[in-house]
N, C-alpha and C positions, 0 to 999 in steps of 0.2 A: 355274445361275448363268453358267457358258458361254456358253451360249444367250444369253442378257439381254448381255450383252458383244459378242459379235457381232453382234448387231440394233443395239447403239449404235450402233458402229463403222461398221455398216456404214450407217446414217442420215447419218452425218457425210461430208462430201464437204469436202476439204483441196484445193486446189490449191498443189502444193509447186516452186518454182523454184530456182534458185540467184540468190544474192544481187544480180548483178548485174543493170542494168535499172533500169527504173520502180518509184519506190519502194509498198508496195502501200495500197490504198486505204484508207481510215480505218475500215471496217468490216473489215474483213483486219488488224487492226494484231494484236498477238502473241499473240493469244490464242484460242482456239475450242473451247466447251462444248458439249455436248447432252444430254438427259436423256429418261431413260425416261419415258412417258407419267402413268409414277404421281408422277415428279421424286425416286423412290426412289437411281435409279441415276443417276450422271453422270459421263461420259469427258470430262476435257479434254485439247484438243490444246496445247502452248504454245511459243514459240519462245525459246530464251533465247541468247546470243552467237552467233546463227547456227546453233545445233541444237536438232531438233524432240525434245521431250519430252514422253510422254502417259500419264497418271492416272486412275484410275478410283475413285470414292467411294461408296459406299451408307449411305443413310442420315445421310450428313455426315461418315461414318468410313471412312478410307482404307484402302482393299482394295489397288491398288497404287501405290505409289509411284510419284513424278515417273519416270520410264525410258526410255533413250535411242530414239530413233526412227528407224531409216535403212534403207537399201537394200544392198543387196551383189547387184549384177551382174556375170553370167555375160563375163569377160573384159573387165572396166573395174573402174574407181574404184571405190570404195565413197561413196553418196552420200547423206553426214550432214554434212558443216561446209560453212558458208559458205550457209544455205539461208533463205527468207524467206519466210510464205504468203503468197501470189500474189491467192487470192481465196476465198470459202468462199458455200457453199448447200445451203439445208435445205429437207425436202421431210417431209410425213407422209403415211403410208398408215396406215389401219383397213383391215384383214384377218385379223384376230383374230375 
């Protein structure tokens, strides 16, 4: 199951900014799913008052809960409030 969570994940390409700026395009607006090729598994990404929030469901049934999504940098900020996706793109490989 691991494994299937990390292939999401790592299918999903997020570009994350801070709020400020251009606001982002109508396909970037709050929201950003993917799913495994069987559409068994699905990570969503979602933004709500400026923080990124991300889900995982199989089946239709929530394995994990909405939970907080940020960064912690080595001698700065911690960078989770005030943040907007920017822009999103999806790619498939078969290598299976």
């Amino acid at each position: 199951m691991l494994r299937c969570v990390c292939i999401l994940v790592s299918c999903l390409a997020v570009t994350i900014m801070p709020a400020s700026g251009a606001p982002p395009s109508p396909r970037a607006a709050g929201e950003v799913r993917v799913a495994s090729p069987s559409g068994r598994n699905q990570v969503t990404v979602e933004l709500r008052d400026g923080r990124l929030y991300w889900s995982l469901t199989r089946d239709g049934r929530a394995l994990i809960l909405p939970s907080l999504l940020g960064f912690e940098l080595r001698g700065g900020q911690p960078l989770r409030d005030g943040l907007r996706i920017a822009d999103t793109a999806r790619q498939s490989h078969d290598e299976w």
